[in-house]
C-alpha positions as CSV (number, residue, x, y, z in Angstrom):
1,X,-26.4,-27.9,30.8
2,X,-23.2,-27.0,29.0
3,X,-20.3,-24.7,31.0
4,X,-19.4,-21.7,29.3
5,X,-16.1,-21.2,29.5
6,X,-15.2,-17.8,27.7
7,X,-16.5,-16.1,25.0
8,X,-14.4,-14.5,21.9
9,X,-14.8,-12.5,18.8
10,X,-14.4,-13.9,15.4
11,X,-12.1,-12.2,14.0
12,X,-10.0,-10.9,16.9
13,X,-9.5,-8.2,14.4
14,X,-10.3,-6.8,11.0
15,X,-9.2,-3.7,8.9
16,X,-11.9,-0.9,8.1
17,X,-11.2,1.5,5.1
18,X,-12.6,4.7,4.9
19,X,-15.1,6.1,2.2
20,X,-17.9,8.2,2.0
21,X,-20.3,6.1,0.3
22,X,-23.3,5.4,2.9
23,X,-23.2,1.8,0.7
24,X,-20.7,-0.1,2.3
25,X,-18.1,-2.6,0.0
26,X,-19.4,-5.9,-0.9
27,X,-17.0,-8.7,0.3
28,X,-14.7,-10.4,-2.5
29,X,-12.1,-12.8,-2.7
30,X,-9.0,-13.2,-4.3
31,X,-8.6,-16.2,-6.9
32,X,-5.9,-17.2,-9.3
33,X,-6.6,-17.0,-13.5
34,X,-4.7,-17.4,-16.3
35,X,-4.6,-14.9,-19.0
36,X,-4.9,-16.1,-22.2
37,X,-1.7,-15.9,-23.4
38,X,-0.9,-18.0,-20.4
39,X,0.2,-15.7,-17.8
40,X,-0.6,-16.1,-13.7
41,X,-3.1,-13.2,-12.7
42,X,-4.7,-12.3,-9.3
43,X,-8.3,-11.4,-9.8
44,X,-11.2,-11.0,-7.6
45,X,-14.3,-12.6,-7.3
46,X,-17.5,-11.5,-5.2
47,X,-18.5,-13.2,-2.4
48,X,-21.7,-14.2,-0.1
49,X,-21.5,-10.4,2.0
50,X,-24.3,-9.4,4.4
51,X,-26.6,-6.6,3.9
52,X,-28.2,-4.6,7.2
53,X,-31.7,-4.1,6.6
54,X,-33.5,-1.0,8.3
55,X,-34.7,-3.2,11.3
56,X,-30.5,-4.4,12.3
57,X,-31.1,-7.3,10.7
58,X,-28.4,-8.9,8.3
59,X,-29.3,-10.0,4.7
60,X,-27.2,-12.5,3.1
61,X,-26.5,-11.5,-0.9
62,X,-24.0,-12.6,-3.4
63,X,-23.5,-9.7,-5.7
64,X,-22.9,-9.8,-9.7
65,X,-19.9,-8.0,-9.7
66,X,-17.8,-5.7,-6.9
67,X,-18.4,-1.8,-7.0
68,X,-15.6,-0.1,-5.2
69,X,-17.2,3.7,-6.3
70,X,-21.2,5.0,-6.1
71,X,-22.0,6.9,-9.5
72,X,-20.9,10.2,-8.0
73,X,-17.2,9.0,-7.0
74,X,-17.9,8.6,-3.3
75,X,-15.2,5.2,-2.0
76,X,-17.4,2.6,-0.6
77,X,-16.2,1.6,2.8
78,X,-14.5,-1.3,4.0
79,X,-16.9,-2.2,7.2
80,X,-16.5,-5.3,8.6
81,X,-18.7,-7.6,11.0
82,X,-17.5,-8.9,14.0
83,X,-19.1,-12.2,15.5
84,X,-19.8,-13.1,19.1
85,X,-18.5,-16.8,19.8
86,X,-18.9,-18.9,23.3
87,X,-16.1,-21.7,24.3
88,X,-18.5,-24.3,25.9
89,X,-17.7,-27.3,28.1
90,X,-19.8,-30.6,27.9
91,X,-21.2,-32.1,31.2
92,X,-20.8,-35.6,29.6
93,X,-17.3,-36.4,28.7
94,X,-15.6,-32.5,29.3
95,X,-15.1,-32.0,25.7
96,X,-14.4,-28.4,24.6
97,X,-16.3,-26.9,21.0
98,X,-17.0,-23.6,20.1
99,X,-19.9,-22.3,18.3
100,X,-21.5,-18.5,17.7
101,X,-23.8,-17.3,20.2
102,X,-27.0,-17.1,19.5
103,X,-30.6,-16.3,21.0
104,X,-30.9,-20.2,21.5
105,X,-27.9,-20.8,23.1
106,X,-28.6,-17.8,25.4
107,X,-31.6,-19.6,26.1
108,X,-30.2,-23.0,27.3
109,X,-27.6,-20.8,29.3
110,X,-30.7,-19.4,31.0
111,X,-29.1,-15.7,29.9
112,X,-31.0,-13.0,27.2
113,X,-29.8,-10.4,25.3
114,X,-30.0,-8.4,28.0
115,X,-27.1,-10.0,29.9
116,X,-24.9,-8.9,26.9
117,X,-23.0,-5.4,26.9
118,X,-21.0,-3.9,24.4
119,X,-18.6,-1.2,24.4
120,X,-16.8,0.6,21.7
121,X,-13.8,3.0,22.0
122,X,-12.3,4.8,19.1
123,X,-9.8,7.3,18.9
124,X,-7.3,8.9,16.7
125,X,-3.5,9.5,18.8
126,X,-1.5,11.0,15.8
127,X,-1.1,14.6,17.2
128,X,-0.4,13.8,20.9
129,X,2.0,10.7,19.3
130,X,3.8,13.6,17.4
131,X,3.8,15.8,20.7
132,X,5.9,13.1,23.2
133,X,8.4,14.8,25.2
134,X,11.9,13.8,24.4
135,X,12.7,13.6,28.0
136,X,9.6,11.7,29.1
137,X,8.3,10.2,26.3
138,X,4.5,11.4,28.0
139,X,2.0,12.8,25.3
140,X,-0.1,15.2,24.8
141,X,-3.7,13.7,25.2
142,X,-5.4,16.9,25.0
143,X,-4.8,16.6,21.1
144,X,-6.2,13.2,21.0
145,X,-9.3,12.6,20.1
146,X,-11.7,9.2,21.5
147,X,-15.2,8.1,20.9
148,X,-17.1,5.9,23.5
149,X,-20.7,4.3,23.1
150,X,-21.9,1.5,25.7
151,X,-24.5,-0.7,23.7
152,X,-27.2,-2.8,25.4
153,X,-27.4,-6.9,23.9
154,X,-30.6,-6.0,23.2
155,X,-30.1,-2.5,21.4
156,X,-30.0,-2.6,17.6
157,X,-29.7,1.0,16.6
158,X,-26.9,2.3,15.0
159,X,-24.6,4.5,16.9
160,X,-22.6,7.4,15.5
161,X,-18.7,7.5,17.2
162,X,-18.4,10.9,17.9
163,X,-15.1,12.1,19.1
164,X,-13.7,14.8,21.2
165,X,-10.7,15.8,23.2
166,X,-10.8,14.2,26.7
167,X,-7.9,16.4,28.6
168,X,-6.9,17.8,32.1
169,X,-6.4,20.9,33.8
170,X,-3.9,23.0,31.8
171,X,-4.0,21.3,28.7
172,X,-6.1,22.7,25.7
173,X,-8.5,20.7,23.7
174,X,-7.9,20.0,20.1
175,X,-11.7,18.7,19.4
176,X,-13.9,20.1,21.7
177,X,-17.3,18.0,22.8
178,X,-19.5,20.5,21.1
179,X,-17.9,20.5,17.8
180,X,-17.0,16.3,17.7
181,X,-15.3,14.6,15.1
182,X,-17.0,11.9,13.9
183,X,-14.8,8.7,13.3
184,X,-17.7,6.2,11.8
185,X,-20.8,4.2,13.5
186,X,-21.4,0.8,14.8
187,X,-24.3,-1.3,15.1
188,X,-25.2,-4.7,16.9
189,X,-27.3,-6.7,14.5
190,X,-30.8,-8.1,15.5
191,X,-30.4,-11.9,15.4
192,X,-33.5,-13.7,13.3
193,X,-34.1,-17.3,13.3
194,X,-34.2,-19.2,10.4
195,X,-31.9,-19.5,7.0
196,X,-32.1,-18.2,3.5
197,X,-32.6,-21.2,1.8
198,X,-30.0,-19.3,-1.0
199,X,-27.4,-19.1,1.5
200,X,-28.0,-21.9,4.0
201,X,-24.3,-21.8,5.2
202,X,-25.0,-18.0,6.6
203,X,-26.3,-18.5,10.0
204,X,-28.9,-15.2,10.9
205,X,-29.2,-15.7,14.0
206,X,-25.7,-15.2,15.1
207,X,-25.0,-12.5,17.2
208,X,-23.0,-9.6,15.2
209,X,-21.4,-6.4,15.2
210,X,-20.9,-4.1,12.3
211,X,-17.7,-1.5,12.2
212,X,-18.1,1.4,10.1
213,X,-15.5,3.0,9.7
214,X,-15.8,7.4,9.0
215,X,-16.0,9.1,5.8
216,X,-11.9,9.8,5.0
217,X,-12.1,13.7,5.3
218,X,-9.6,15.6,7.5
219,X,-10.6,18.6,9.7
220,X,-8.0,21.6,11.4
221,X,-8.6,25.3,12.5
222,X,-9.6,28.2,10.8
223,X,-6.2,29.2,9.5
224,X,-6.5,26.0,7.2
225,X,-7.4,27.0,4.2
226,X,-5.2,27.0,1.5
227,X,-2.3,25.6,0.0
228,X,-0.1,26.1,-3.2
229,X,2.7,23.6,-3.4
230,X,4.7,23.7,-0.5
231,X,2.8,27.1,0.7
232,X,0.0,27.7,3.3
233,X,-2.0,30.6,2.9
234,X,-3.4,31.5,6.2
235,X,-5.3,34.3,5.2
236,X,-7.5,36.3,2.6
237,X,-6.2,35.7,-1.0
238,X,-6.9,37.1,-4.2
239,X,-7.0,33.8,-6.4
240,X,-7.0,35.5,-10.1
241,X,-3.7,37.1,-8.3
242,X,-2.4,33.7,-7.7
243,X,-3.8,31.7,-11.2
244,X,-1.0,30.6,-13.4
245,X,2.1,31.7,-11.1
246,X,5.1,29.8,-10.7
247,X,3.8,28.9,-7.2
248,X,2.0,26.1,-8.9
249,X,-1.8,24.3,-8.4
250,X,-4.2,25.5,-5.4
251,X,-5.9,23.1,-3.5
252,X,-8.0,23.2,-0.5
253,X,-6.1,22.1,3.2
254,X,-9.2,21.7,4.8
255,X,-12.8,22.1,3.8
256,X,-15.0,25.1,4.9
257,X,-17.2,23.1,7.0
258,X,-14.3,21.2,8.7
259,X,-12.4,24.3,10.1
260,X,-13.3,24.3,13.7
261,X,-10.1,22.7,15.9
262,X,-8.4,24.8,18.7
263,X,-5.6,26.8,17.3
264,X,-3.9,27.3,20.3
265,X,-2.7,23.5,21.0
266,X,0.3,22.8,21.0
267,X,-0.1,20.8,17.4
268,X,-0.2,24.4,16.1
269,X,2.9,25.1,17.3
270,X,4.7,21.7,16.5
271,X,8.0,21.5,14.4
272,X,9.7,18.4,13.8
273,X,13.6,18.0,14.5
274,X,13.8,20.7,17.2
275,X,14.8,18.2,20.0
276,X,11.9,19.2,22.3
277,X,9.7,16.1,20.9
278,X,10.1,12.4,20.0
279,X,9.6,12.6,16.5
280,X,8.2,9.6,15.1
281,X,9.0,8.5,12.2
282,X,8.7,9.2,9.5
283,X,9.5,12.5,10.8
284,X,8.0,14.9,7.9
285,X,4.4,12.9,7.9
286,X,2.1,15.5,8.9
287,X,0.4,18.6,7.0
288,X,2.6,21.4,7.2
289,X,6.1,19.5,7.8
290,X,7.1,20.8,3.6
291,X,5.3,24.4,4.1
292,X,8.3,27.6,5.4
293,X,9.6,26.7,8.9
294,X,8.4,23.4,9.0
295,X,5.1,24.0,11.4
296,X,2.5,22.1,11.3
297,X,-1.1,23.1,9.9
298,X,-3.1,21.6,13.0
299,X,-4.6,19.1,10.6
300,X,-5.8,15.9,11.7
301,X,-7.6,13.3,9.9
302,X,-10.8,11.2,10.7
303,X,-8.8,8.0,10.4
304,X,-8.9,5.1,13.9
305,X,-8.1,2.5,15.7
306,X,-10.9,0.9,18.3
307,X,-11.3,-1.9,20.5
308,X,-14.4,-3.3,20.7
309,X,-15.0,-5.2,24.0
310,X,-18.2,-7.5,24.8
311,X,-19.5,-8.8,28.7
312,X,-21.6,-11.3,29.2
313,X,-22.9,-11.9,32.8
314,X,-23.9,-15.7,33.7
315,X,-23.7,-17.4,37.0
316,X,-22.6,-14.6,38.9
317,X,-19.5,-14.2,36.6
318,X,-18.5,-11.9,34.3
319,X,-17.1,-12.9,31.1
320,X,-14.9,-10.5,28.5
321,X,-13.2,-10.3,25.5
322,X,-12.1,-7.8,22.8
323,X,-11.4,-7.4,19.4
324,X,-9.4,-4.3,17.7
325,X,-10.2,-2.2,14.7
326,X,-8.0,-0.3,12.7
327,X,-9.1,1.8,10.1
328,X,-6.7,3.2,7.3
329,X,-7.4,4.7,3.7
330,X,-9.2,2.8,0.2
331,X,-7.2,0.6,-1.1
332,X,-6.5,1.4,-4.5
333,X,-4.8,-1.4,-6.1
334,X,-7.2,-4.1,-4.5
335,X,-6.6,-7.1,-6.7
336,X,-3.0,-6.7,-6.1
337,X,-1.8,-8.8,-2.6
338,X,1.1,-7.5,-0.5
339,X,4.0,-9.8,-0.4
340,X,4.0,-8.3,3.5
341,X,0.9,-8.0,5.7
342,X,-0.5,-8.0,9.5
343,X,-0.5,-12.1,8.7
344,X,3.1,-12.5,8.1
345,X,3.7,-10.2,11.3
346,X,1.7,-12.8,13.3
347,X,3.2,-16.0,11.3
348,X,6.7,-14.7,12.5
349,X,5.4,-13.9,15.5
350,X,3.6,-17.1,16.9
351,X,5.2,-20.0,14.3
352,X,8.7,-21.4,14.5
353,X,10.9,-20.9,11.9
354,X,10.1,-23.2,8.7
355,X,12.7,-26.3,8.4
356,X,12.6,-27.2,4.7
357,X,13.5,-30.7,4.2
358,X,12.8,-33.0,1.0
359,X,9.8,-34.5,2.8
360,X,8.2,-30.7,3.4
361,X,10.0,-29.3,-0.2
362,X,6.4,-29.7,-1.8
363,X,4.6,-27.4,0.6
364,X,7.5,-25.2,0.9
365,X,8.0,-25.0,-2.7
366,X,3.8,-23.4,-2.8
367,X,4.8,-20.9,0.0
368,X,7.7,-19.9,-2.3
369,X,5.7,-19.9,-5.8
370,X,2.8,-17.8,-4.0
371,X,5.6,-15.4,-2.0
372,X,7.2,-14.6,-5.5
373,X,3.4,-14.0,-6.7
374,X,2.8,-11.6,-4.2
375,X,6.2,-9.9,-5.0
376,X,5.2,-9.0,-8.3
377,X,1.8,-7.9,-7.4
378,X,3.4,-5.7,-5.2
379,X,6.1,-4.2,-7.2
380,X,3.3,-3.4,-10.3
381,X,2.1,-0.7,-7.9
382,X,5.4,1.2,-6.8
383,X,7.1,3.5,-8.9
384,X,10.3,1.9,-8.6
385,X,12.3,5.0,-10.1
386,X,10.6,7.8,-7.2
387,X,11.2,5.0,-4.3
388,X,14.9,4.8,-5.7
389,X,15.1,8.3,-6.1
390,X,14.1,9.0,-2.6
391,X,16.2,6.0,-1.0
392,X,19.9,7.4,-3.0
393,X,18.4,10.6,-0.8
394,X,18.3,9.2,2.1
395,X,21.8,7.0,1.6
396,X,23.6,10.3,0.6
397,X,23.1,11.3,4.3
398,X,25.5,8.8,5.7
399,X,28.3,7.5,4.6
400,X,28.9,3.4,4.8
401,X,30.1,1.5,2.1
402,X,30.3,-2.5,2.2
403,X,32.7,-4.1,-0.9
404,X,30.3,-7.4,-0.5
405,X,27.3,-5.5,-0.6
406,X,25.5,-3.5,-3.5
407,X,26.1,0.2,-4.4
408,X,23.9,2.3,-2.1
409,X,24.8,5.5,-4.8
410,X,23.9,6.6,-8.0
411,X,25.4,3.8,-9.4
412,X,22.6,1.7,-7.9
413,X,20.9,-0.6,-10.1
414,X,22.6,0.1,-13.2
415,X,25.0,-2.2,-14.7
416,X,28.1,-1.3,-12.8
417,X,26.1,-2.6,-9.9
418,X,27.8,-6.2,-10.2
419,X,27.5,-8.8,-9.6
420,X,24.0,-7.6,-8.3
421,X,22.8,-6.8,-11.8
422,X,22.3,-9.6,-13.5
423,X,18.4,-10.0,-14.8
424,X,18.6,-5.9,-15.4
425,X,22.6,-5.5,-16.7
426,X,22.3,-1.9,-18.5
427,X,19.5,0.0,-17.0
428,X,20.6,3.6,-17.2
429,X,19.6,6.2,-19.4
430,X,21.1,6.8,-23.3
431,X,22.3,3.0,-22.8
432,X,21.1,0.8,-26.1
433,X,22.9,-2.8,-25.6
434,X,20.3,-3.6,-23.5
435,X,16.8,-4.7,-24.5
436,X,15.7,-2.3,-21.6
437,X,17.3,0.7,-23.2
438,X,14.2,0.8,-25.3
439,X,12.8,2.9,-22.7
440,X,15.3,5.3,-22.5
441,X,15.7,5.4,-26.2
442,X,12.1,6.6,-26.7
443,X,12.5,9.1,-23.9
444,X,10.5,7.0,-21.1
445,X,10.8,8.7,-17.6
446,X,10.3,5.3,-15.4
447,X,12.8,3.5,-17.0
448,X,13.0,1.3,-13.7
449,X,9.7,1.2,-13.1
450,X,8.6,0.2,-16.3
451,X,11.4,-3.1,-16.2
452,X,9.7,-4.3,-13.4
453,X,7.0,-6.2,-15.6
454,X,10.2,-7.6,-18.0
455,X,11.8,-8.8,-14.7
456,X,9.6,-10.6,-12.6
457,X,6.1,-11.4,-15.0
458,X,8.3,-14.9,-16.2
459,X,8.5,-15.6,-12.7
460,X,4.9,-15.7,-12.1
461,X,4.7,-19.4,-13.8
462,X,5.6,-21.8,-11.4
463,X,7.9,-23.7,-14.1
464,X,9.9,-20.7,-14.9
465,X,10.2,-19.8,-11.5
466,X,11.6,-23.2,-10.6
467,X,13.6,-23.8,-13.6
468,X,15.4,-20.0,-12.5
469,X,15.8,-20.8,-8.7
470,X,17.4,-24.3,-9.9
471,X,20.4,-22.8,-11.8
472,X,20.8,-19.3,-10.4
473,X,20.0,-20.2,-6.6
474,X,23.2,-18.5,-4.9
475,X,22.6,-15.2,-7.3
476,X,18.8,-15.0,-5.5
477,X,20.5,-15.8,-2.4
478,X,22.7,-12.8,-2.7
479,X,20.2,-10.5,-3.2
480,X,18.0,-11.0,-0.6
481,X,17.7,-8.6,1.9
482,X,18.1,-10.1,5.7
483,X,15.5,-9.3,8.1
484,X,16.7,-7.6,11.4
485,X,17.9,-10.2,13.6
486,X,16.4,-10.8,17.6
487,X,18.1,-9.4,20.4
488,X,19.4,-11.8,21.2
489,X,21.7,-12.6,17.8
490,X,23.2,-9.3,18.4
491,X,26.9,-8.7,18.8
492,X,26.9,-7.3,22.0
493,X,29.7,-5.0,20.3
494,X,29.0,-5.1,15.8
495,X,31.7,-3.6,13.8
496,X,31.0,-1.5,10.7
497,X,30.6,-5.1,8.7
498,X,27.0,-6.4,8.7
499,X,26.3,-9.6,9.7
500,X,25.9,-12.1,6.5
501,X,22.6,-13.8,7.9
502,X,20.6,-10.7,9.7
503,X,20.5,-7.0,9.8
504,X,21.4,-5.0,13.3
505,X,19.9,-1.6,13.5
506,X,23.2,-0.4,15.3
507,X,24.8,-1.0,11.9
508,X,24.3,1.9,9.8
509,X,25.1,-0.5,6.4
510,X,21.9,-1.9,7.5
511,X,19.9,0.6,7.5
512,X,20.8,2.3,4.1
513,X,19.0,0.9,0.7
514,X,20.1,-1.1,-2.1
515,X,18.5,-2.8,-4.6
516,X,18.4,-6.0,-3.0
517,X,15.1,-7.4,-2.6
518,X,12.7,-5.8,-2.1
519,X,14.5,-3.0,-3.6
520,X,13.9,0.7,-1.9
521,X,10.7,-0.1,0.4
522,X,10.4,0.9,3.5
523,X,9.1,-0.5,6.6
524,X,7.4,1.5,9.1
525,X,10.5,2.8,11.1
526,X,11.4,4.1,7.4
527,X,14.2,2.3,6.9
528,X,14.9,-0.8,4.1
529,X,12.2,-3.5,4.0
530,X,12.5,-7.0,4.1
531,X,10.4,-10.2,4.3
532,X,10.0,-11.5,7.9
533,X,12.5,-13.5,9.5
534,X,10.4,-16.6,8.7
535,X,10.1,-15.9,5.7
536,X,13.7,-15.2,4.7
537,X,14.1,-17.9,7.0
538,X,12.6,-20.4,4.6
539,X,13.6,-18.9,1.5
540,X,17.1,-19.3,2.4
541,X,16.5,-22.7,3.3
542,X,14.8,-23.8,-0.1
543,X,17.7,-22.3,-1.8
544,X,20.3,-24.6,0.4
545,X,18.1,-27.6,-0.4
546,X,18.3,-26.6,-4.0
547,X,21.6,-26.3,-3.9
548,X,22.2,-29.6,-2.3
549,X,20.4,-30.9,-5.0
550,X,22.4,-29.9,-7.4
551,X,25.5,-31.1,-5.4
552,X,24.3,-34.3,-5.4
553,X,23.5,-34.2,-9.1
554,X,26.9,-33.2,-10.1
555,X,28.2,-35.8,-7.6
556,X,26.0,-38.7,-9.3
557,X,26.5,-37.3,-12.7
558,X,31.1,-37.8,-12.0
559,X,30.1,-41.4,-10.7
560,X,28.4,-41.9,-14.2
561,X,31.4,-40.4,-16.1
């Protein structure tokens, strides 16, 4: 008999999007496809997904096409499967493999199903994250919220998360236990033997765990009710009164049914910037924080994050692992990739820095072509002009000019930006030397949103992007941002000057935006974004290689002279 060793969850973790379709999203893929008039497109594609029948048990399908809405507008939800894998131990020769449990392999363990446990905790930490003490740094837990279901192996219903408030003496709960918010289900499958003989790479009988996440609603207290603009009316109103003032468009804060949190926590009574609480940042993102004085609605949203955690009991030992959920909003531009995800955390994270040498310069040179991709896909969603707008704001707040660095002003961006401007060298309004001034001509209000296309579309094909980075290597160099640097790079005493090669968040030039790339994003401590360290890391390395090509070029071409 085989030794187990551990067992693990595949993935370790997994993004769940809200949505209030009770069909889940089908799975898709993202491939590559060339328009016809020859331009480099991301599109997606379906893929094999699982279906759970009414029994727990998972149905393999490959849909015609991907449906992201149901007929009535509801979002489908991004719910993902989690499966149960065992490291096992040969008694031959020692070797190591790892494979999904299953009933079998249960079975040649001398375990069932009902030597399997699984736990699920979900909760939402917003409020009691907003309500830290500045001194302390302790929160508020009485305006959290958790949900915890223990699940038997052999159990295959589904099971609602319903969350509440889980406090001490003296604090008050924000969701009581009678009045729960829900935060989604989950359900562990019923393994069945056999394969679809459509699908015989889809292995049924592997033990699995399905996420779902809630339905993307928010919920607060009574006093939610309405808003108009930047007002909260917390009381009766008389809406033919209020129709067609200048206090703009009503909406709803909260719906009727979702009105039942404690009023008298002290999310209520929160204010940002008073010096009594931490503050994270951003500072302003909670309902309320643009309404009067600046106090907060009480709203909170259905929104998680979960860890899921399995034990298995065999041979008098208990084994255990987890996996983590976190669950955010639809995403609304899904054929379009981020330049900047959870993978490039971990890559920069776990992998050394990348080296780039002439024997690597191939694979390099894909990381590059598929980084500048991703680049464009991501800038086609921003509105380039608000995110400028709001960054010159921000800027305006501090004072810290750098002579070797772009304007952080209103002069940002435009041509008097040199030698930044190059590719864009007249984008300001009522200019017409400039093919961009088109926009501005016809009375466009995104005239730097709607360059972005002009600007980086060429550089989608590989052989334009090459033929660019070739000649104008030490102009990209220039204008790309520097990630923050380690602890350990730090002066241990910076000037006002930022360092050429990294960024120190004791510098306040570091922290104020520019339109060096990528131009006025934020990261989440909302301040200027930039790609990882590795990735900046090997960027600047394929432009030093590049230029020592062109060294040696120049050198070769003299010899021949």
């Amino acid at each position: 008999m085989r030794t187990l060793l551990a067992i693990f969850f595949n993935p370790p973790m997994a993004i769940a999007r809200v949505g209030a379709s009770p069909t889940p999203l089908d799975a898709f893929e993202w491939q590559t496809s060339r328009a016809e008039h020859g331009g480099v497109q991301t599109v997606i594609e379906p893929a094999i997904s699982l279906r759970v029948d009414e029994d727990g048990c998972a149905q393999p399908l490959l849909p015609h096409s991907i449906r992201f809405k149901d007929d009535d507008g509801a979002v489908r939800p991004v719910a993902p499967f989690f499966e149960l894998w065992a490291r096992l131990q040969s008694p031959h020769d020692g070797s190591v493999e790892e494979q999904p449990l299953t009933p079998t392999l249960l079975h040649e363990l001398g375990i069932t199903l009902r030597h399997l446990a699984i736990e699920v905790t979900a909760g939402n930490f917003k409020a009691a994250r907003r309500l830290a003490d500045a001194k302390t740094g302790i929160a508020d837990m009485g305006c959290s919220f958790t949900a915890r279901v223990e699940i038997p192996g052999d159990d295959h219903a589904r099971h609602p998360l319903l969350a509440f408030s889980r406090h001490t003496s003296g604090q008050q709960a924000l969701v009581s236990p009678e009045q729960p918010i829900p935060l989604g289900a989950v359900q562990w499958l019923r393994p069945r033997a056999g394969r679809d003989p459509a699908f015989a790479d889809v292995a049924l009988d592997t033990l699995r765990l399905r996420f779902t996440p809630a339905v993307g609603t928010v919920y607060g207290p009574p006093r939610a009710v309405v808003g108009i603009d930047r007002l909260a009316v917390t009381g009766p109103i008389d809406v033919l009164q209020l129709a067609g003032t200048e206090q703009g468009r009503m909406h709803t804060i909260v719906p009727p049914n979702n009105r039942f949190l404690n009023d008298n926590t002290p999310y209520s009574r929160y204010r940002m910037v008073t010096g009594e609480y931490e503050d994270p940042q951003p500072q302003d993102g909670y309902d309320g924080a643009d309404d009067g004085d600046s106090t907060a609605w009480g709203v909170v949203d259905d929104s998680c994050d979960a860890v899921i955690t399995a034990g298995l009991a065999w041979r008098g030992q208990r084994y255990r692992c987890d996996a983590r959920v976190f669950v955010g909003p639809p995403d609304f531009a899904p054929d379009r990739r981020p330049f900047y995800g959870v993978d490039a955390d971990l890559d920069d994270r776990d992998l050394p820095p990348v080296q780039v040498t002439r024997d690597n310069f191939e694979a390099v040179k894909d990381e590059v072509v598929e980084l500048f991709r991703r680049v464009f896909e991501t800038a086609s969603t921003l509105n380039l002009d608000q995110a400028r707008t709001e960054g010159l704001q921000d800027n305006a707040m501090s004072t810290s000019a750098t002579a070797q660095l772009p304007a952080t002003g209103p002069s940002s961006m435009t041509r008097t930006d040199q030698p930044w401007v190059d590719r864009v060298p007249e984008l300001t309004p009522g200019q017409q030397a400039s093919v961009f001034s088109t926009t501005s001509a016809r009375g466009d209000r995104l005239p730097f949103t709607q360059t972005v296309p002009f600007v980086h579309s060429q550089l989608m094909d590989e052989t334009i992007l090459m033929d660019f980075l070739r000649r104008r290597h030490a102009h990209v160099r220039r204008l790309l941002r520097p990630a923050f640097g380690t602890v350990p790079e730090w002066d241990e005493n910076p000037g006002p000057e930022p360092h050429p090669d990294f960024r120190d968040p004791r510098v306040q030039r570091d922290l104020q935006h520019d339109m060096r790339m990528p131009p006025y994003m934020r990261d989440a401590y909302w301040v200027p974004l930039s790609l990882t360290r590795r990735q900046y890391q090997m960027m600047i390395g394929f432009l030093d290689l590049l230029a020592e090509e062109e060294r040696l070029q120049a050198e070769a071409e003299k010899g021949h002279a």
